[in-house]
Kinemage of the C-alpha trace (Angstrom):
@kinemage 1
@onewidth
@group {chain A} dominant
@subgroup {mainchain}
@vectorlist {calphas} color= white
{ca unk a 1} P -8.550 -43.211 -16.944
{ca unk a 2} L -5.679 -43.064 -19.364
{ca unk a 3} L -3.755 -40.102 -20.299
{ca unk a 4} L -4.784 -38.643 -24.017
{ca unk a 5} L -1.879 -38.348 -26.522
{ca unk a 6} L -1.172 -36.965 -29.671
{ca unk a 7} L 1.058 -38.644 -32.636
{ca unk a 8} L 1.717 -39.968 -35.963
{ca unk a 9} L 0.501 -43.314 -36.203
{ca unk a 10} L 1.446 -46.079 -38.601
{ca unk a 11} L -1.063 -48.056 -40.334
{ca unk a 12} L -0.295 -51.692 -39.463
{ca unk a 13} L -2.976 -53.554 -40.385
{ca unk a 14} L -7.180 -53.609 -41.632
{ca unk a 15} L -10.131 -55.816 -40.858
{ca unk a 16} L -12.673 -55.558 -43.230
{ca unk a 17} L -16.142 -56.223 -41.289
{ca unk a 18} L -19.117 -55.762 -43.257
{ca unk a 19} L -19.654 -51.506 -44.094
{ca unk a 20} L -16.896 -51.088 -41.260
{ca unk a 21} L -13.032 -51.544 -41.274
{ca unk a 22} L -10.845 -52.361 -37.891
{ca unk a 23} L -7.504 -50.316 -38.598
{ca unk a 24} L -4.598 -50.995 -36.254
{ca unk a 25} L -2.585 -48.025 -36.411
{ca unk a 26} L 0.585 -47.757 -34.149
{ca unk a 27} L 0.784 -46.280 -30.973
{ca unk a 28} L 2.810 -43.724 -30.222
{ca unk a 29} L 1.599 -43.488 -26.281
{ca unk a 30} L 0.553 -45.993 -24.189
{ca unk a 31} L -3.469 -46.879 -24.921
{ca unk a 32} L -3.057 -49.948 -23.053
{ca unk a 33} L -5.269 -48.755 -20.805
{ca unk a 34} L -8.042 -47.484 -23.121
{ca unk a 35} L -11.512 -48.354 -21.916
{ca unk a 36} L -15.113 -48.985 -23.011
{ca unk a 37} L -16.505 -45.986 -24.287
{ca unk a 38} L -13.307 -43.924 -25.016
{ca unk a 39} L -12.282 -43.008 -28.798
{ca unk a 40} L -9.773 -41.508 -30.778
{ca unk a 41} L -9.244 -37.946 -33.549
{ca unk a 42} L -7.934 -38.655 -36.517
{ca unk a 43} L -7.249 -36.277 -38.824
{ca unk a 44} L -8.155 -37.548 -42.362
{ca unk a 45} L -7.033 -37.357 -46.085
{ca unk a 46} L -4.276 -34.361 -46.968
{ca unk a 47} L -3.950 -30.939 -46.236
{ca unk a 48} L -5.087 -30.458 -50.067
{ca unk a 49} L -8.332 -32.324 -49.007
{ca unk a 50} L -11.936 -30.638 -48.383
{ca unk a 51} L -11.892 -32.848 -45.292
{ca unk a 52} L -11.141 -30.668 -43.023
{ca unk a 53} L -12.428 -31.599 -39.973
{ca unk a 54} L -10.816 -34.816 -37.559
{ca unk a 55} L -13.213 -37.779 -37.008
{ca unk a 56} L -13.898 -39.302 -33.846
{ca unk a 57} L -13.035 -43.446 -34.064
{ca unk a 58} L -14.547 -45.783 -31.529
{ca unk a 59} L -11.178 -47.816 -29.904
{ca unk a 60} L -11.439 -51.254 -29.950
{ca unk a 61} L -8.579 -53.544 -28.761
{ca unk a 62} L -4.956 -51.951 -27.787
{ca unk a 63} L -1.861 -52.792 -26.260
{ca unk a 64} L 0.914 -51.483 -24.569
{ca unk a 65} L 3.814 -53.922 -26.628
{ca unk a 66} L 4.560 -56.638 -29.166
{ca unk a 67} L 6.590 -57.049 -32.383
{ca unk a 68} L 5.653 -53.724 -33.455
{ca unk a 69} L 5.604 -52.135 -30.161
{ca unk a 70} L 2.186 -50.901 -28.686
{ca unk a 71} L -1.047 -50.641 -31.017
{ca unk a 72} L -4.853 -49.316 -31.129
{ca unk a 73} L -7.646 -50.771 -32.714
{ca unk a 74} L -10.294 -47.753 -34.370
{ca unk a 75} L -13.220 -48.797 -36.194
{ca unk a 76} L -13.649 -46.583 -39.290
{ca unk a 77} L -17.520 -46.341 -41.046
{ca unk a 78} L -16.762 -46.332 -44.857
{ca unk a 79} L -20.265 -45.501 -45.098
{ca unk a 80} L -18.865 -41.752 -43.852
{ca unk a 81} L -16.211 -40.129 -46.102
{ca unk a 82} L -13.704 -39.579 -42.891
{ca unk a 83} L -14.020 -43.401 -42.398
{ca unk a 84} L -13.901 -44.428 -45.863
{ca unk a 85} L -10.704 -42.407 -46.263
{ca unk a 86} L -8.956 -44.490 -43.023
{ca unk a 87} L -10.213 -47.468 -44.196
{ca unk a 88} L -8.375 -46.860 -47.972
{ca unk a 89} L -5.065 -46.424 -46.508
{ca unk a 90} L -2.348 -48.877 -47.487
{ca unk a 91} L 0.013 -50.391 -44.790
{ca unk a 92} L 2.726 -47.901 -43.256
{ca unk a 93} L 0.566 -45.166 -44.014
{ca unk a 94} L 1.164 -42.056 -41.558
{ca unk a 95} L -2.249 -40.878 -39.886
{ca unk a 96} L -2.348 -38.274 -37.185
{ca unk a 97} L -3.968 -39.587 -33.781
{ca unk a 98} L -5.019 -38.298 -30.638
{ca unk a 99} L -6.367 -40.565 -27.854
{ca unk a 100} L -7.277 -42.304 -25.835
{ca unk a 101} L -10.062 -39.151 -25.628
{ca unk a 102} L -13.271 -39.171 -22.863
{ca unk a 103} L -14.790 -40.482 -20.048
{ca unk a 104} L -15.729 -44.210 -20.248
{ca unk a 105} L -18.198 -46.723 -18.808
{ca unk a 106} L -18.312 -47.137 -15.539
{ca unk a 107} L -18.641 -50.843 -14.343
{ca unk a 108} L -21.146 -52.311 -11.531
{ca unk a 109} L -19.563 -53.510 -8.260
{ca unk a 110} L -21.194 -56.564 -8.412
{ca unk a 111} L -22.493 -59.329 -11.123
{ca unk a 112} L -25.536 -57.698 -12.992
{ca unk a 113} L -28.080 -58.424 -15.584
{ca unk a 114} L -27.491 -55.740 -18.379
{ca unk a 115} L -28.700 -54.752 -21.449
{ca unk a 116} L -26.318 -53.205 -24.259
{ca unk a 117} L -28.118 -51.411 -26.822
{ca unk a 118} L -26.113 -49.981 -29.958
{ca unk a 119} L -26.315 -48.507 -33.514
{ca unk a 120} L -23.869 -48.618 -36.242
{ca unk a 121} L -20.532 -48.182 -35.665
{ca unk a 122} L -20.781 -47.381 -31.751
{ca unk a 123} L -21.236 -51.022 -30.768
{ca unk a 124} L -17.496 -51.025 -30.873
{ca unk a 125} L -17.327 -49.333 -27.852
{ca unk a 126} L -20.463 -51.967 -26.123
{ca unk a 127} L -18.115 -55.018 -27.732
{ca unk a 128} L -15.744 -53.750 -25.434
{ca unk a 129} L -17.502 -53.004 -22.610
{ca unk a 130} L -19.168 -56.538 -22.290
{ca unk a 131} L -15.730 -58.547 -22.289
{ca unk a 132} L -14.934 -55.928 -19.008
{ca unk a 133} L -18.504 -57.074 -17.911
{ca unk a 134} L -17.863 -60.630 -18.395
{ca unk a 135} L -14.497 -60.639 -16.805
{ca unk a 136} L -16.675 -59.122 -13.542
{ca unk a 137} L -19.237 -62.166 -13.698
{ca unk a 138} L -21.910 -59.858 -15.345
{ca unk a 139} L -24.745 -61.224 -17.392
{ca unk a 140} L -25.137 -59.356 -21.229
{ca unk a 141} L -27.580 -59.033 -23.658
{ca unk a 142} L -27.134 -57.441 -27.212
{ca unk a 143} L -29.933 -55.355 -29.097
{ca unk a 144} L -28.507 -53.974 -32.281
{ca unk a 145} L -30.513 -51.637 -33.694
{ca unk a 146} L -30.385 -48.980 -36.554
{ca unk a 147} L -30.874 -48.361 -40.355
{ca unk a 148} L -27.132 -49.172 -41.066
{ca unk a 149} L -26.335 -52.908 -40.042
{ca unk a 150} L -24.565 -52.663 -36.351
{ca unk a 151} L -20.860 -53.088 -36.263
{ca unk a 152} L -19.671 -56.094 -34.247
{ca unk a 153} L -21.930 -58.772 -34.448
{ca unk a 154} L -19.753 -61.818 -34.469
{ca unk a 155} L -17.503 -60.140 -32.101
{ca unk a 156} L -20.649 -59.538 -29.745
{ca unk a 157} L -20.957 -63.136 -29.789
{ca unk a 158} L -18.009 -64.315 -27.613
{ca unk a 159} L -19.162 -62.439 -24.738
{ca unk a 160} L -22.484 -63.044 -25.222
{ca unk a 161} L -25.269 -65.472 -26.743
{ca unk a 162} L -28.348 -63.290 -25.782
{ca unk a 163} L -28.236 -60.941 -29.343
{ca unk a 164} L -31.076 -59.467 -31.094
{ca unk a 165} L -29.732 -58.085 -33.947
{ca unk a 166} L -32.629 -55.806 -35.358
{ca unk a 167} L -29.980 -53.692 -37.429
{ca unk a 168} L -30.733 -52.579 -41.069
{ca unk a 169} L -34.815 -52.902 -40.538
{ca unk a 170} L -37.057 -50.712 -39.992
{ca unk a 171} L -38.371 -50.829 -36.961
{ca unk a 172} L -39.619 -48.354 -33.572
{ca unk a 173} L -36.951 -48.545 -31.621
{ca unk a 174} L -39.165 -47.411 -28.829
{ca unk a 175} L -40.937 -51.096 -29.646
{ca unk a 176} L -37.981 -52.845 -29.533
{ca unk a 177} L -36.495 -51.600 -26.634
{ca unk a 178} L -39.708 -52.340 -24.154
{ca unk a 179} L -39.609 -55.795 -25.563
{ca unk a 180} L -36.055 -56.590 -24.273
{ca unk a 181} L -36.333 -54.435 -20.826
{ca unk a 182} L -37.798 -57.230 -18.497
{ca unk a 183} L -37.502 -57.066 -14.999
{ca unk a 184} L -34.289 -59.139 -14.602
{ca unk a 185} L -32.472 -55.981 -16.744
{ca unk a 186} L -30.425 -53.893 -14.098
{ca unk a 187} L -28.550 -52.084 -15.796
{ca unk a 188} L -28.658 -50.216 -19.596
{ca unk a 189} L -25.807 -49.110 -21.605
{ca unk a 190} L -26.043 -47.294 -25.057
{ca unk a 191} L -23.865 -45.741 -27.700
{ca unk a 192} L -25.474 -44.177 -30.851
{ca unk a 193} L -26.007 -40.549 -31.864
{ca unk a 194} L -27.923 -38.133 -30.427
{ca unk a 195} L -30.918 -38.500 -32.228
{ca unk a 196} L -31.249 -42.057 -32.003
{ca unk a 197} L -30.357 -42.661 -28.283
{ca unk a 198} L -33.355 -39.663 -27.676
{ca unk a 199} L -36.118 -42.102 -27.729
{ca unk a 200} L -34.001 -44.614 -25.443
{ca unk a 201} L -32.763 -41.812 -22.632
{ca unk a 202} L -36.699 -41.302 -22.570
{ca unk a 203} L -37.874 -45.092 -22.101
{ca unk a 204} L -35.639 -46.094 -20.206
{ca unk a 205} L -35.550 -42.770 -17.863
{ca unk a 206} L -39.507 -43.327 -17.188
{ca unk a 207} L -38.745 -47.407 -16.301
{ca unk a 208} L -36.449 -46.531 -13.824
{ca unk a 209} L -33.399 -48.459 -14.937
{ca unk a 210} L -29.712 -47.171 -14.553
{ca unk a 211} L -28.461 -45.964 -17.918
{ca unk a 212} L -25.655 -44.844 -19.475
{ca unk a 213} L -25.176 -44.036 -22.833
{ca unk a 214} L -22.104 -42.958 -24.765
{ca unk a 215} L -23.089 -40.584 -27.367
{ca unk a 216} L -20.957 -40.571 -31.167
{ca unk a 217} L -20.335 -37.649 -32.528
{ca unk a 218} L -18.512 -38.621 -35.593
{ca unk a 219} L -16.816 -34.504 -36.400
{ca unk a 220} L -14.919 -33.641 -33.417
{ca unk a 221} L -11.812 -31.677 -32.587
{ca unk a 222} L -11.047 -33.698 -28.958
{ca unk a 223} L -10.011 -30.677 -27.678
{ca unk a 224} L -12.727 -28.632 -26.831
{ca unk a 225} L -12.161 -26.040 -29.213
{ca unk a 226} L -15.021 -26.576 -31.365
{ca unk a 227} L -18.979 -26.905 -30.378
{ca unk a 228} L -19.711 -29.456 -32.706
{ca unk a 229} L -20.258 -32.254 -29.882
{ca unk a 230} L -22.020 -29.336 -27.406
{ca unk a 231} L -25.634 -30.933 -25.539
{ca unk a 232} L -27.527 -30.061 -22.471
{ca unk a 233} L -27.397 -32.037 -19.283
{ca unk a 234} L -28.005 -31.256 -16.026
{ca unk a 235} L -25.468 -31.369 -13.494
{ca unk a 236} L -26.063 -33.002 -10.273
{ca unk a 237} L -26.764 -29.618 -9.022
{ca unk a 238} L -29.746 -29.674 -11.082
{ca unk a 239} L -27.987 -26.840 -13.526
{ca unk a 240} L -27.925 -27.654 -16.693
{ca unk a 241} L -25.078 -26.951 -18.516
{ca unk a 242} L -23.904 -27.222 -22.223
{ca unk a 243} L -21.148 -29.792 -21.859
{ca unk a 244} L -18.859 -30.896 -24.616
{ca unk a 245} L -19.119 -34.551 -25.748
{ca unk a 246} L -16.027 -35.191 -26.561
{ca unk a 247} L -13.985 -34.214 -22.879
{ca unk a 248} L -17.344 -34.195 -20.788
{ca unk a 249} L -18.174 -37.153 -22.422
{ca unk a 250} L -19.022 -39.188 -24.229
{ca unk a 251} L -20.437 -41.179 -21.589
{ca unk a 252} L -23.116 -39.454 -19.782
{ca unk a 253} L -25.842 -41.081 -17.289
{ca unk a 254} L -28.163 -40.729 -19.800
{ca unk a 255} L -31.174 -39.996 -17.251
{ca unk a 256} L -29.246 -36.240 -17.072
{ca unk a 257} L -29.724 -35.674 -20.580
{ca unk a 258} L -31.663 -33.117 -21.707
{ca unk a 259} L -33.290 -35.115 -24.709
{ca unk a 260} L -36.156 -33.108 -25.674
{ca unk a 261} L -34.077 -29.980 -25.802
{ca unk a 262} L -30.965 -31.582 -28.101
{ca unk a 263} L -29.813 -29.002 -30.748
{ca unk a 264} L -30.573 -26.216 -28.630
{ca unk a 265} L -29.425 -23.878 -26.001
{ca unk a 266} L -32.317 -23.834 -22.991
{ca unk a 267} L -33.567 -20.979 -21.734
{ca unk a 268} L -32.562 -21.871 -18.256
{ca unk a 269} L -29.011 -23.194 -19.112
{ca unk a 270} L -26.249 -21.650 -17.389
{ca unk a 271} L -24.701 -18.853 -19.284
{ca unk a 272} L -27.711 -18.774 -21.654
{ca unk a 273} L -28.855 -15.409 -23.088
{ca unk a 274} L -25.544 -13.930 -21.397
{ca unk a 275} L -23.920 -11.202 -24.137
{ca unk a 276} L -20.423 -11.889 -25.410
{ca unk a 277} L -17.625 -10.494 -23.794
C-alpha cells in the first residue's frame, strides 16, 4: 500500500463529468501507486472560509512522472460545497493534499465473476477497481444506483459492457440488488455511504457472497483525530470495535459491519460505557 503524504498541490487541469468534476492536481509525493478504494484530504476554500473541515476525494488515475512531473486524479461532487469549491478553482491554483489515505480493495487470486455496486461519487473508486480486475482476467458487472446520477458511467464502460445504471430513480435498492446477484456473482464490491450500503451489507451478508465495501465519508480529517468517520465492526476476534473509516478503512469486508447499529456506540463494544480518563 502506498505511503500517505502531505503537500501543496497545483491545480493542473478539470474534467467536467455530469454533477462531478475530475481535478488533476500535482503531486507532491509519489501516488503512483494509489489503489482502488484509497482517497485523498483536501482542505477547501480560505482560512477566512466557514469551511472548515477537509473533504475526503475519491483518487482516480495518478502517476509517478510526465511533463509536469507526477499527478493525482480526485473526483470532486459540486453537488457538496467542499466539492463545488475544488471544482471552481482556476489552473495553478494551490490546494492542500494529503494522500494517498486507507486501505484499498483487495483483488481475487484468480479470474472471478463480480459485481460492483456504487452510488454517486464513490464509483470512482469501483472505475478503478474494475480496470485492476480486468487486467487479472476478471469478469465485471456495473449497478449504479442512488438518488444523485452515479459518477463514471462512460468511464465504467471500457472495462465493462454489463452496466445497469439505475442512478437518479427511485428505486429499492434492496430490489435491485437481488435482481443482479445470480449465482454466477462471486464476488461483491461497494462504495457509498453508510446509510446506503446498510441495506446491501445486509443482502448480500444473508446470500452468502464475499463483499467488500468501501464506505465515503465525505468530512474527514485523514488523520484520526476526529470521529467523524467512527462505525462498529467486529474484529475477527468477534470484538467489535469502533474503527475509524478513514485509516481503518475505508474498505471493510462488509459482512463485519455492524449495520443495524451505525450511528451508535454498542453496548458490547470494546471500551463502551468506560469513564474518561
Amino acid at each position: 500500500m502506498s505511503q500517505a503524504g502531505q503537500w501543496t498541490a497545483t491545480v493542473m487541469a478539470r474534467r467536467d463529468t455530469g454533477d462531478y468534476a475530475v481535478v488533476t492536481l500535482s503531486a507532491g509525493t509519489d501516488t503512483s501507486a494509489a489503489r482502488a478504494g484509497q482517497f485523498a484530504s483536501v482542505r477547501v476554500a480560505g482560512p477566512d472560509s466557514a469551511l472548515l473541515l477537509r473533504r475526503a476525494m475519491w483518487i482516480g488515475e495518478a502517476t509517478s512522472s510526465g511533463r509536469d512531473g507526477g499527478t493525482i486524479e480526485v473526483v470532486a461532487d459540486r453537488g457538496e460545497p467542499g466539492g463545488a469549491w475544488l471544482a471552481a478553482q482556476p489552473q495553478s491554483a494551490r490546494v492542500d493534499v494529503i494522500g494517498p489515505l486507507g486501505r484499498p480493495f483487495s483483488l481475487p487470486r484468480d479470474p472471478t465473476h463480480c459485481l460492483l455496486i456504487g452510488f454517486g461519487a464513490a464509483t470512482a473508486a469501483l472505475v478503478k477497481l474494475s480496470e485492476e480486475l480486468v487486467a487479472r482476467g476478471c469478469r465485471v458487472r456495473f449497478l449504479l444506483l442512488g438518488q444523485a446520477a452515479a459518477f463514471g458511467v462512460l468511464a465504467a464502460r471500457r472495462f465493462s459492457s454489463e452496466i445497469v445504471d439505475s442512478s437518479g430513480r427511485s428505486i429499492d435498492p434492496r430490489e435491485a440488488v437481488l435482481d443482479q446477484l445470480d449465482d454466477s456473482v462471486e464476488v461483491v464490491y461497494s462504495a457509498g455511504l453508510a446509510e446506503q450500503l446498510r441495506p446491501l451489507g445486509q443482502i448480500v451478508t444473508e446470500m452468502g457472497v464475499a463483499h467488500q465495501t468501501a464506505v465515503e465519508t465525505p468530512l474527514v480529517c485523514g488523520s484520526r483525530t476526529c470521529t467523524l468517520c467512527a462505525l462498529p465492526v467486529r474484529g475477527r476476534d468477534g470484538v467489535t470495535r469502533m474503527v475509524r473509516a478513514c485509516t481503518e478503512g475505508p474498505v471493510f469486508r462488509a459482512d463485519l459491519v455492524r449495520w443495524d447499529d451505525l450511528g451508535t456506540v454498542p453496548g458490547d463494544c470494546l471500551g463502551a460505557g468506560e469513564e474518561a480518563r
